[in-house]
C-alpha positions, 0 to 999 in steps of 0.5 A: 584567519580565515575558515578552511573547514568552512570552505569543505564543510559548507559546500557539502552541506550545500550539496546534501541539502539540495539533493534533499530538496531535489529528492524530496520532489519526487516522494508520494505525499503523505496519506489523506486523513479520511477514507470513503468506504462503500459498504452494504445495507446498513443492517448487513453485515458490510455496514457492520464491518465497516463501523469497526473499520471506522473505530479502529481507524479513528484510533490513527487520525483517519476519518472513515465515511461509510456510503450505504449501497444496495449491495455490490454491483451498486458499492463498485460503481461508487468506486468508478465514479471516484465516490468511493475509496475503497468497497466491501465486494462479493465474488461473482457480482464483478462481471461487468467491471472487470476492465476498471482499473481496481484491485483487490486488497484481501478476501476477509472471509467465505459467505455461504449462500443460503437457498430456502426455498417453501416445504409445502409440497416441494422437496429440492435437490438442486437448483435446475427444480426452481423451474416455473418457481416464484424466485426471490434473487435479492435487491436491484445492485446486490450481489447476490442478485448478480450471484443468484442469476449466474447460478440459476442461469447455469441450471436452465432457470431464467426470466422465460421459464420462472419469476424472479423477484427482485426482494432483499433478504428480509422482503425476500423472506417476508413473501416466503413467510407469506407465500408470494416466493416459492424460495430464496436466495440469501447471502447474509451472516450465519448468526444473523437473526434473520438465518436463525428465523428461516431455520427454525420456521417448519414450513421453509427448508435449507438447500443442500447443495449436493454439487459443491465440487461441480459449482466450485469448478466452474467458479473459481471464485467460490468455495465449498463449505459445511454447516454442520449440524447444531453447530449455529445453536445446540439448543434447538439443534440449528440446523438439523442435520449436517448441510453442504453449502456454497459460498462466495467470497467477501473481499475489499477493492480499491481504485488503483491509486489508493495511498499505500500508507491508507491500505497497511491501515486499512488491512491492519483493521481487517486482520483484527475484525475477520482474522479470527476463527468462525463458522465457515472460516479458520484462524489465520485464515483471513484476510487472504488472498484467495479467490480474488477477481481483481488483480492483488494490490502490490503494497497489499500483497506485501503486507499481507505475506510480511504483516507490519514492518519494525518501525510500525512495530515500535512506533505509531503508524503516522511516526513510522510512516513518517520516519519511512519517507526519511529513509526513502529519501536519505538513504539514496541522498547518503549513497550518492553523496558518497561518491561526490563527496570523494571527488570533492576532497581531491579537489580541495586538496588540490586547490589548497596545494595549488596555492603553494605550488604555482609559486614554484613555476617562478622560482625554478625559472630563475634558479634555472637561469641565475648561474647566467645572469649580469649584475642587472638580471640579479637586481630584477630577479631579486626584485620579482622575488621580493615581490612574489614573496611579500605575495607568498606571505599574505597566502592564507592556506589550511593547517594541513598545508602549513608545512609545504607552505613554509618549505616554499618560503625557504626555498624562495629565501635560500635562492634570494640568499644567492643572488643577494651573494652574488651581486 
């Protein structure tokens, strides 16, 4: 006996595996094992940041490659030329990329902007008094310089009117400690030990910005912040008295195509490197979505509102993801295959009952007819009878089915009764 729920059975299988297949071309490929970050100076704080980055991602199978740049400006022309993923940025440096197709992942947390500048003779109170000054702005491709020469172009300090020194932080305060600068414009952690030997030099003085409203206003992309006294070291009281500073913001950017599997891991080590409480930020506070210049990175967003999803929750991320691209790929095979699936029933019943039915179409036109048959039209119809009954009998036809199939038999018996009768 032949299969019948084979006959139902595999032809939906069919049907489900190729929609499976078919699906399946159009699902994102699974996420790369190695990510390129470019990062700052490998003794600033970017570098540092992007080493735990490493370690933590490590942990998931992915290799992290960090490029050292001279700062921001230099780690967003790596990602133009596609040498780099993803780079740690500094608000205010993004000017002249702004029509690249980048987006942000998350600020991560305010860098104040130290102004020092020599005690010898000088008393300042803003920025537009470093006219005619020696100015060190920071590195070629920094950040900061890029910073550094928006703000002092704001308050009337160019090329014209004084020196700029093209000097990163540590050669930048080497010529303040030698007096070849007259100030500096730094932007490096507050627990840096290069911030902690400015503030404890006599001879060099911190900047209180005494318009962080004014500059917050007309940059979007920086925030006003407080140094509170003793607050770096209450020993020596580091600093001296309360300072008002203004910061930019550190953030990750990423060319628009970055797997969105590789940014959730890549976020989810930014909230336990930069999630914490500091001097300039607040718990839960970063990674944020505050003060960004490149549009917010859709999958980014989501995970920065929602945090991890509950399948990242029980399983491994790689597991997760995994099992994330069987959903996306079962749950609309499922819904469509429902539908078909109730059409192709019908049908097989149909086919099944067609079996038995057709035979009908024989049977009524004789019985119609035999009340007018001669001795010769009952011998042919017995005959064509006989026939199509030895046909009827050899009809493999499912169980469900067996009744009207044997219904048919009778019938096709009783009128052959009759006509054998009458002859």
């Amino acid at each position: 006996m032949k299969c019948h729920a084979c006959k139902i059975v595999l032809p939906i299988l069919a049907l489900f595996l190729g929609l499976l297949y078919v699906g399946s071309r159009f699902l994102p490929p699974l996420a790369p094992d190695r990510v390129t970050i470019a990062a700052g100076e490998k003794n600033g704080i970017y570098y540092q940041s992007a080493l735990r980055y490493k370690a933590l991602l490590a942990k998931q199978h992915v290799t992290v490659e960090i490029i050292p740049t001279h700062g921001s400006v230099e780690a967003l022309g790596l990602l133009k030329e596609h040498k780099a993923d993803i780079a740690f940025v500094q608000s205010g440096s993004t000017d002249a990329f702004k029509t690249e197709p980048f987006t942000s992942l998350a600020s991560l947390y305010n860098e104040p902007i130290w102004v020092y500048y020599s005690a010898a003779g000088m008393e300042l109170h803003n920025l537009s008094e470093l006219k005619g000054k020696r100015i060190a702005v920071g590195a070629e491709g920094s950040g900061t310089k890029a910073l550094a020469m928006t703000l002092l172009e704001a308050n009337g300090v160019t090329p014209e009117n004084s020196t700029f020194l093209t000097l990163g932080s540590e050669a930048g305060a080497q010529a303040l400690f030698d007096g070849d600068a007259d100030a500096l414009f730094s932007i490096i952690g507050a627990f840096a030990p290069l911030t902690k030997t400015l503030l404890l030099d006599p001879q060099i003085k911190l900047l209180d910005f005494t318009r962080i409203h004014a500059y917050t206003v007309r940059y979007p992309f920086l925030n006003a912040v407080t140094l509170y006294e003793g607050v770096m070291d209450l020993e020596h009281n580091l600093p001296a008295t309360t300072k008002h500073l203004i910061a930019a913001t550190a953030t990750l950017v990423s060319r628009g195509d970055l797997h969105p599997d590789l940014i959730r891991l890549v976020l989810r080590a930014a909230k336990e490197v930069h999630g914490g409480a500091g001097v300039f930020r607040k718990e839960g506070e970063f990674p944020g979505t505050a003060r960004l210049e490149f549009p917010i990175n859709a999958d980014a967003e989501v995970y920065l509102r929602d945090g991890e999803s509950w399948l990242e929750g029980l399983f491994p991320f790689w597991i997760a993801s995994i099992i994330k691209r069987l959903m996306l790929l079962f749950i609309p095979v499922i819904a469509l295959m429902i539908p078909l699936v109730k059409l192709f029933l019908p049908l097989v019943s149909w086919r099944s009952r067609s079996k038995i039915y057709r035979w009908y179409k024989t049977l009524n036109a004789i019985e119609d007819e035999m009340g007018s048959y001669d001795a010769a039209q009952r011998r042919e119809a017995v005959n064509k009878l006989e026939q199509a009954l030895q046909k009827i009998q050899k009809v493999d036809v499912p169980l469900s089915y067996r009744r009207e199939y044997y219904d048919l038999i009778q019938h096709f018996e009783l009128i052959l009764g009759k006509l054998r009768e009458a002859r």
